[in-house]
C-alpha positions in Angstrom: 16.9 -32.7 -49.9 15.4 -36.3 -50.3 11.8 -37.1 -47.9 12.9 -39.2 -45.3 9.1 -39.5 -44.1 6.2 -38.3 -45.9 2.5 -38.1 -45.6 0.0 -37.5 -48.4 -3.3 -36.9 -48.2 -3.9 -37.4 -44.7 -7.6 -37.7 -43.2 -8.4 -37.9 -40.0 -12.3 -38.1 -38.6 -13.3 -38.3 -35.2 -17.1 -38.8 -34.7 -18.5 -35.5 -36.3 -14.7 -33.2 -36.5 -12.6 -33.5 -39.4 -8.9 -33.1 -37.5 -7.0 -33.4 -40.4 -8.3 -32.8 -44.1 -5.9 -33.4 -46.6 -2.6 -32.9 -45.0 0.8 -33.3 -46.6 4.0 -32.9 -45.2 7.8 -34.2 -45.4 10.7 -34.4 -43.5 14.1 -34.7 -44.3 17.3 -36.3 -43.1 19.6 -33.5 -41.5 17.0 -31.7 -40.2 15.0 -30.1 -37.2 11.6 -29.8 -38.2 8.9 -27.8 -36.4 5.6 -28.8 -36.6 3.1 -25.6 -35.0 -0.6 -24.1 -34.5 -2.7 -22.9 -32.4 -4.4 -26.2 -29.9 -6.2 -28.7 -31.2 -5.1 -27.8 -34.8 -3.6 -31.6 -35.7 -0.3 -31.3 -34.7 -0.5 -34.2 -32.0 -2.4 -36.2 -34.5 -0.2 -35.7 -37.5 2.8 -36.7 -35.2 0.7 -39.9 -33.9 0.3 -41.0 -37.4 3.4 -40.2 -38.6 4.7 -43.1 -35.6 2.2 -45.2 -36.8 0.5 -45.0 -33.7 -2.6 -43.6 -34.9 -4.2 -44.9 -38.2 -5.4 -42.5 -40.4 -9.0 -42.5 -42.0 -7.6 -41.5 -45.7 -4.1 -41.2 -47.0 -1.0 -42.8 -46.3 2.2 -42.7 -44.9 5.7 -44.0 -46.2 9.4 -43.9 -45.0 12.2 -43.7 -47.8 9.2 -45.3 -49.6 8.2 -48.3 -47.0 4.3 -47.8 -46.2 4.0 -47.6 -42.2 0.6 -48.7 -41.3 1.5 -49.7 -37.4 3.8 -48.8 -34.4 5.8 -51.9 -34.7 6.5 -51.1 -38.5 7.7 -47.8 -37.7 9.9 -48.8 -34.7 11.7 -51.2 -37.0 12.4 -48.6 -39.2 13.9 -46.3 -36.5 10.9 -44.2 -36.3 10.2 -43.1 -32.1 7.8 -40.5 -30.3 8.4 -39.1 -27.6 4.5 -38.0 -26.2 3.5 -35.0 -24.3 1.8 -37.4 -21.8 4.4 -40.4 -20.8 2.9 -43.5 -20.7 4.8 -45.3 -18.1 4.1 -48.2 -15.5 4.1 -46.8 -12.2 5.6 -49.8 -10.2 8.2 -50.8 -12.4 11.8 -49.0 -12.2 13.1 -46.8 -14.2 15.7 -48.9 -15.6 12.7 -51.6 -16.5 11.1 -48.6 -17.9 13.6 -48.0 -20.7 14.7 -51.4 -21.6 11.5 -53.2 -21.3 9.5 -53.7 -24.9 12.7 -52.6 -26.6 15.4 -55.8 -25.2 15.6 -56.8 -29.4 16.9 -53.1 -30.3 18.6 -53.0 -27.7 20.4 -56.2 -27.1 19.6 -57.9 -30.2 18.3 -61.3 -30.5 20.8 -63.4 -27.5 18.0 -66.1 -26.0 19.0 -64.8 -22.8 18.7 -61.0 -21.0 22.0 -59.0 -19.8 22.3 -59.3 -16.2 20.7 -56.5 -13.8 23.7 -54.8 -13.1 24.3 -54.4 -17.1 20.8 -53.1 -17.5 21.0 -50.6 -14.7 24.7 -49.6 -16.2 23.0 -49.3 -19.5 20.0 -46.9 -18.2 22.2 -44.8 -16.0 24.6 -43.9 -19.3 21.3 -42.8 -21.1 19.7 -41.4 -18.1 22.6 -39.0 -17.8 22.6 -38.4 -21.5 19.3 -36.5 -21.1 20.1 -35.1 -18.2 18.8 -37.3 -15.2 21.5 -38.1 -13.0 18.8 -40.0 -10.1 19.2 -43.8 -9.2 17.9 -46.4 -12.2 16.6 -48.2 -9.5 13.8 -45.6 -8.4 10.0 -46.5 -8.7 8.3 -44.5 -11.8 5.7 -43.8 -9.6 8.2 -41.4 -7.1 9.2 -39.2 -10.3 8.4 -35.5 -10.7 6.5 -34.6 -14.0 9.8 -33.7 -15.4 11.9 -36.6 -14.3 9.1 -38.8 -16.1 9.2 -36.8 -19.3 13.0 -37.4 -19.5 13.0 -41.2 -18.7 10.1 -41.0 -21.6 13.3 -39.1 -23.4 16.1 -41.5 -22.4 14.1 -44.7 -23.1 13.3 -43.3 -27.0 17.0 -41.9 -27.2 18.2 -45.3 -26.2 16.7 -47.1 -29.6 19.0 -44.6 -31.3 16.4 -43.3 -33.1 16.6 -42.6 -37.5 13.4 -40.0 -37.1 12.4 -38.8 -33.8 9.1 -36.9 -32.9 9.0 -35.2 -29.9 5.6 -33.4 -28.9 5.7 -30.9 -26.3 8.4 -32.4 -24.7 9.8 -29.1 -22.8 6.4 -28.2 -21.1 7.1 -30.0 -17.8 11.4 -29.6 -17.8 13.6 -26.2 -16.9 15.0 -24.1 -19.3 18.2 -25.7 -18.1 17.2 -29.3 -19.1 15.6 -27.9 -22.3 18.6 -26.9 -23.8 20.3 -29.8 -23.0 17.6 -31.9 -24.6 18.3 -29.4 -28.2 21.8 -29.9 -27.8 21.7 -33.5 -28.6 19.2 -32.9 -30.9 21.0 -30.9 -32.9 23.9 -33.2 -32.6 21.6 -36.4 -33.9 20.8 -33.4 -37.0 24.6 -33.5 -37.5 24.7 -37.1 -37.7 21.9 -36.6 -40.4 19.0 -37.7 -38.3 15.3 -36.2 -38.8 13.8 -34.6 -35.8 10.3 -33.2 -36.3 9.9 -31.2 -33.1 5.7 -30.6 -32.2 5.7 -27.2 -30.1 4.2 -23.9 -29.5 6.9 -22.5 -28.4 8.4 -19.8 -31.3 11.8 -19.1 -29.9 12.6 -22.7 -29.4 11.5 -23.4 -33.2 13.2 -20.3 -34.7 16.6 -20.7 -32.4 16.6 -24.9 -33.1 14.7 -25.5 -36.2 15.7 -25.6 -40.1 12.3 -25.7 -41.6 8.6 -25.0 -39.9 5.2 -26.4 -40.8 2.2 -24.2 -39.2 -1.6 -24.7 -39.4 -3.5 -22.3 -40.0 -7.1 -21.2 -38.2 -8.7 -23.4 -41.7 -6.7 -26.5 -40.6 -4.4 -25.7 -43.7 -0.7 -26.9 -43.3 2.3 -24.5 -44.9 5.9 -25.1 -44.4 8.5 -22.6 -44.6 12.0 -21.9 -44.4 13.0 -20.6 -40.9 14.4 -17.5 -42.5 10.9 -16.9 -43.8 9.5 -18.0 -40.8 10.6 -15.3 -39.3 9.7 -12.5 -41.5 6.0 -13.7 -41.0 3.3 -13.1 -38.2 3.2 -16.4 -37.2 1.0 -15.7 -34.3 -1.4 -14.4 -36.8 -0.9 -17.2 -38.8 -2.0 -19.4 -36.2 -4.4 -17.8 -34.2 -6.0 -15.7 -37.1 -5.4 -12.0 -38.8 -9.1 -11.3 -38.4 -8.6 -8.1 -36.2 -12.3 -7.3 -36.8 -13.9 -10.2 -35.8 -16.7 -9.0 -33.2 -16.6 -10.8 -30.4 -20.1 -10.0 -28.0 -17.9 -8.1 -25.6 -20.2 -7.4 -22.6 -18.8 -4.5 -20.0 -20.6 -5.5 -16.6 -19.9 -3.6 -13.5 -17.7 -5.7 -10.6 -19.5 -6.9 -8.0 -18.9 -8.3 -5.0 -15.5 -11.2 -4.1 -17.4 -14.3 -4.8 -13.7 -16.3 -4.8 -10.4 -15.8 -3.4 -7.4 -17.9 -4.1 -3.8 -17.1 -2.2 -1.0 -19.1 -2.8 -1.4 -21.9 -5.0 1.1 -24.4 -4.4 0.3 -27.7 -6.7 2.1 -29.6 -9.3 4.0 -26.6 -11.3 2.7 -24.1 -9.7 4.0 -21.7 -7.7 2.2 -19.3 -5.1 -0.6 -18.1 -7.7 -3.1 -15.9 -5.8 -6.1 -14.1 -7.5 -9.7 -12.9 -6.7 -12.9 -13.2 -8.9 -15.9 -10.9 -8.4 -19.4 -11.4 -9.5 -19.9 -10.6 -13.3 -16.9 -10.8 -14.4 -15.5 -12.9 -17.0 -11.6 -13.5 -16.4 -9.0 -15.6 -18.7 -6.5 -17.8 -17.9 -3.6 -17.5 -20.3 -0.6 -20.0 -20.8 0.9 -22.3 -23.4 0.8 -26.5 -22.8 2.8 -26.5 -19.4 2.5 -23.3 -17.8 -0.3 -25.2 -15.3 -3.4 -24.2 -16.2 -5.1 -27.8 -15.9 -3.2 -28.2 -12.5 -4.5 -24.7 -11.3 -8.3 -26.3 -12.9 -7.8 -29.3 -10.1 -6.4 -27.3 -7.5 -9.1 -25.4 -7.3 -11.4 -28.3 -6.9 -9.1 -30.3 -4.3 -7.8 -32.4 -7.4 -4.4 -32.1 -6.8 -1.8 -32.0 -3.8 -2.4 -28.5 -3.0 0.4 -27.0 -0.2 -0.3 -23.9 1.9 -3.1 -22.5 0.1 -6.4 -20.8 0.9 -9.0 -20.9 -1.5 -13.0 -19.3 -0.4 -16.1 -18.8 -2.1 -18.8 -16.6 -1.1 -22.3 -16.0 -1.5 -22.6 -12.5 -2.4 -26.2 -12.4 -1.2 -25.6 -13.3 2.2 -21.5 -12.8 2.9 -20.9 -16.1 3.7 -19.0 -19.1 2.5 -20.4 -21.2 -0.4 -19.7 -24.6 -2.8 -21.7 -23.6 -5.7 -18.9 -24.2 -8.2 -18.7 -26.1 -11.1 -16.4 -26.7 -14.0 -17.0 -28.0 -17.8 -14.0 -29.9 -18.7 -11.5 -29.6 -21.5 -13.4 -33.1 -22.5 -17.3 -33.1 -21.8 -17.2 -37.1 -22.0 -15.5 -37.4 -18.6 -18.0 -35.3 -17.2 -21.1 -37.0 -18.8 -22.7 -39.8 -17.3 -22.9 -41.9 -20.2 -25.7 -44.3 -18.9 -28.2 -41.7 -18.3 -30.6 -39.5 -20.5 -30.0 -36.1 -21.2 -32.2 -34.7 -19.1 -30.9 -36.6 -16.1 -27.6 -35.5 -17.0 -29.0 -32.4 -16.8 -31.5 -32.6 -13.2 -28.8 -34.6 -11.3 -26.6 -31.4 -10.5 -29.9 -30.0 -8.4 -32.3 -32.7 -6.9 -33.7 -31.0 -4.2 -35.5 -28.5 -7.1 -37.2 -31.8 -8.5 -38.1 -33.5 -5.3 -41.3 -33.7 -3.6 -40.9 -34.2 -0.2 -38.2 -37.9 -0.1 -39.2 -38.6 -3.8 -38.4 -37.3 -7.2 -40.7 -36.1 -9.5 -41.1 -37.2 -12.6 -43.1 -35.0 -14.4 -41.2 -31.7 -12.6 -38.1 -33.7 -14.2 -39.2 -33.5 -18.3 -40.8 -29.9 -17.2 -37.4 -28.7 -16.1 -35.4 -30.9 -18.4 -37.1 -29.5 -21.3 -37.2 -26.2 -20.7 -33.2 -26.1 -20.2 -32.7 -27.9 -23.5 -34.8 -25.8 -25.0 -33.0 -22.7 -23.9 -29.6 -24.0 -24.5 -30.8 -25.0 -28.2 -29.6 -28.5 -27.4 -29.9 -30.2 -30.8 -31.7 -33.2 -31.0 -34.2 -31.9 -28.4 -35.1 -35.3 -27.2 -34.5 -35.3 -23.3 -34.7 -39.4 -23.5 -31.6 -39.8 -26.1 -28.1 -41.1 -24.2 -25.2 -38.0 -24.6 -23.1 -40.3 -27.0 -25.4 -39.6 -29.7 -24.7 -35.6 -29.5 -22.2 -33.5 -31.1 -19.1 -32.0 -28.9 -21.0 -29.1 -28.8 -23.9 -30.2 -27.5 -22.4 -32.1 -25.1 -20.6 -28.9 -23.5 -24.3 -27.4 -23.9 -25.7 -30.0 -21.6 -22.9 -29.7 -19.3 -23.5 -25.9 -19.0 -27.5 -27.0 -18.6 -26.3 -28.5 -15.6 -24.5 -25.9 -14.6 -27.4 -23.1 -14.8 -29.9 -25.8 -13.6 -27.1 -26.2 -10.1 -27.2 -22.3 -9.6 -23.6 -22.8 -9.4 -22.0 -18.8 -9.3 -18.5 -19.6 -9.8 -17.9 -21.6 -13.3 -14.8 -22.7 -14.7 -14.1 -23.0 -18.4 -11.7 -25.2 -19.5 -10.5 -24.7 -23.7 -14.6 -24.7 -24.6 -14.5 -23.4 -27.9 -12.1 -25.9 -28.7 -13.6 -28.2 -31.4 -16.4 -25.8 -31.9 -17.8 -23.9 -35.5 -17.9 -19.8 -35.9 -21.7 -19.9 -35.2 -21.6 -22.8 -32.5 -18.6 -19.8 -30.9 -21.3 -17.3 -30.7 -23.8 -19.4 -28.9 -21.1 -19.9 -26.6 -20.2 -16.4 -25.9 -23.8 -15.3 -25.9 -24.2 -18.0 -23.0 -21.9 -17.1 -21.4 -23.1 -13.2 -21.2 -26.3 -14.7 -20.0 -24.8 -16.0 -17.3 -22.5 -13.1 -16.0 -25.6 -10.9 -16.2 -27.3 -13.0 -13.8 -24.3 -12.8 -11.3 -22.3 -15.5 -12.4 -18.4 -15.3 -11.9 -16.8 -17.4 -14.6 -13.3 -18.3 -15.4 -12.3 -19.0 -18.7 -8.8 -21.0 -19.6 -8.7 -20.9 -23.4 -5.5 -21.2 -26.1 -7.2 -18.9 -28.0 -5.8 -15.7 -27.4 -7.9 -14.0 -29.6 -11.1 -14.9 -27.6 -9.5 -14.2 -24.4 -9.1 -10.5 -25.6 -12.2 -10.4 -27.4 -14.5 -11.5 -24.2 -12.8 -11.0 -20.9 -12.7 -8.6 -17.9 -9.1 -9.5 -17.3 -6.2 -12.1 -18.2 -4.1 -13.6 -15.7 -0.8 -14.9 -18.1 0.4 -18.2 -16.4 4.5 -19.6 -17.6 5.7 -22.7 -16.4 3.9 -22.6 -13.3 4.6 -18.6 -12.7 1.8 -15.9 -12.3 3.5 -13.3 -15.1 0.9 -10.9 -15.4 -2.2 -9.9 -15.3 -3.4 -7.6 -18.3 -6.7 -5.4 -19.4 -8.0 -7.0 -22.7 -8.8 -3.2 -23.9 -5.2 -2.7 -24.2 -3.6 -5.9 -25.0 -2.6 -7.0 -28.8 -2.0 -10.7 -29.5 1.3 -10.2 -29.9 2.2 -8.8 -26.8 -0.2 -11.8 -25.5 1.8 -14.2 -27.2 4.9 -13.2 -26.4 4.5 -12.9 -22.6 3.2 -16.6 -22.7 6.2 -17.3 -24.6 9.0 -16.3 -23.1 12.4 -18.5 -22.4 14.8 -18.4 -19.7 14.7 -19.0 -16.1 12.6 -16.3 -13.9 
């Protein structure tokens, strides 16, 4: 097989993580190829690059031998993605959505624009192609998360794409619409088309897919057949085979309800219901679309949340409470950027710093301090702005704030995500610091290893479903991964 596309060498560098370090990969004409790890492994970046809508910091990428070094350049070549996220303008149409920034593909180079009628003609053929039979003439901003993921579909499948990158695109569709999505990619195979397909999802890429590329827990990239695919662990391969890794497991006796959630109705979801008690350490498991982030914002009134009843209490007194707080998947959105450290720290808790209607300065550094100083915040300078800090010191000073709020409810969202072995068990020994002072803490993580390694209990989330909830004692990965995993309509 001759390399349609191929990267060699690939860097990538963002602030102080190296994404991608060395990378190499092909993919050939005729082909479904899957591209897998565990989160934040590269695969989103590889595919960005790949489109050329990411530069890389080292290496380079060429189709049939043509360097691509921008978006345009790979569009004229017949290179499309097709994001996890769509990108769309919410007050145009959907036909305007399609056509619009594609009318030379499309049309070719006439001075003057098909008629409306022709346009809405054209998107309603391709709408129904990937399966979205709804008016062309409906606002993007009215669409379900599904219906905009297959106009993001319809609008890349109308350039008639030579290599197509899709990245996560079944998360927010049905199985139903799913398989009709890999139907015509396995017909634009036939017609000796290269689709590299981005997804976690292991019975999609072993039923669909020729050949597989996986990264490893090193950031290492190996391909394989599918037929050896599928003699291998591969949820050891991406997650890790270290089955005597110590994680500082820390038993703590349940206390008292400190939150109940019935009935979550938002986004995907569909009537999720759970209770947390004070101490205890409990995961949220799920693959990209199953809902965690929407059950994150339900939770804290983020999202349209239907017929739902969500309370807190404080376990001292048996009544109803707000001390909740959440560190984010990404710490910059919760930093405030224009501030010090230590006031990103002090502003969760004001009243502690205050003497009588002002603010104390000198209780400020006192408290400031001594919070950085117990988190090992690294540089300790309370005066420096966040920007200057590591990922992992910025979750640290968001978890300052947190401890410095009393809040006893915390929510984890994928914290250990761009974060060293050592700067892992700083985590989890915060985190045991906190349950033994009475904190509840929820942790949603795509490291199923450290779910079973540090949790009470996991609550296994698919496509918007409570599955199951499990006892880490006697859970294996696999039976972890496959739960998360599974295809086919409930």
């Amino acid at each position: 097989m001759s390399a349609m596309i191929k990267a060699e060498n690939i860097m990538m560098h963002y602030a102080e993580t190296d994404v991608l370090k060395g990378i190499n990969f092909f993919a050939s004409t005729g082909e479904i190829h899957a591209l897998t790890g565990r989160n934040a492994s590269g695969k989103t970046t590889l595919g960005l690059i790949l489109s050329g809508a990411l530069s890389p910091t080292g290496g380079s990428v060429s189709f049939e031998n043509t360097a691509i070094s921008d978006r345009r350049t790979a569009e004229n070549l017949g290179i499309f993605m097709v994001e996890q996220n769509p990108k769309l303008f919410p007050d145009l149409e959907i036909y305007e959505s399609i056509i619009y920034g594609h009318e030379k593909k499309l049309f070719g180079n006439s001075v003057f624009m098909p008629g409306r009628a022709k346009m809405i003609e054209f998107s309603r053929n391709i709408m129904r192609k990937a399966g979205l039979d709804i008016e062309p003439c409906i606002k993007i901003r009215r669409l379900s998360e599904g219906e905009l993921q297959l106009v993001n579909i319809a609008r890349v499948l109308a350039c008639n794409p030579v290599v197509l990158i899709l990245d996560e695109f079944s998360a927010s569709l049905t199985w139903f619409e799913t398989q009709n999505i890999f139907a015509i990619l396995r017909q634009m195979r036939a017609d000796g088309k290269c689709i590299i397909l981005i997804s976690h999802n292991l019975d999609d890429i072993q039923t669909n897919c020729d050949r597989v590329s996986i990264f490893d827990t090193n950031g290492n990239l190996s391909e394989y057949t599918i037929d050896e695919a599928g003699r291998l662990p591969l949820a050891e391969l991406m997650f890790g085979n270290n089955r005597t890794l110590k994680y500082p497991y820390l038993p703590v006796e349940k206390g008292k309800i400190v939150l109940s959630v019935k009935n979550i109705n938002a986004g995907i979801l569909k009537n999720v219901s759970f209770k947390l008690y004070q101490g205890e350490l409990l995961g949220i498991a799920g693959l990209v679309g199953s809902g965690r982030t929407t059950l994150v914002n339900a939770i804290f009134n983020r999202s349209g949340n239907t017929g739902s009843f969500i309370e807190m209490f404080d376990v001292d007194q048996g009544t109803y409470t707000k001390r909740m707080g959440t560190v984010p998947e990404n710490c910059d959105e919760a930093m405030f950027k224009f501030s010090s450290i230590g006031e990103n720290v002090i502003i969760s808790n004001l009243r502690k710093i205050a003497k009588g209607l002002l603010l104390s300065d000198v209780s400020e550094k006192i408290y400031a301090r001594d919070i950085v100083d117990r988190m090992g915040i690294i540089p300790r300078d309370i005066s420096l702005y966040p920007h200057l800090l590591s990922g992992g010191n910025k979750q640290k000073v968001i978890i300052a704030r947190l401890l410095f709020s009393n809040s006893n409810v915390i929510l984890f969202d994928e914290p250990t995500k761009n974060i060293d072995a050592a700067g892992k068990v700083d985590f989890y020994n915060i985190l045991n610091q906190m349950r033994k002072k009475g904190a509840a803490i929820i942790l949603i993580s795509s490291d199923f290893l450290e779910l079973i390694g540090m949790c009470s209990r996991i609550l296994v989330l698919r496509k918007g479903r409570q599955i199951r909830e499990l006892d880490p004692c006697n859970t294996t990965l696999e039976e972890l991964y496959a739960l998360t995993n599974k295809n086919g309509e409930d």
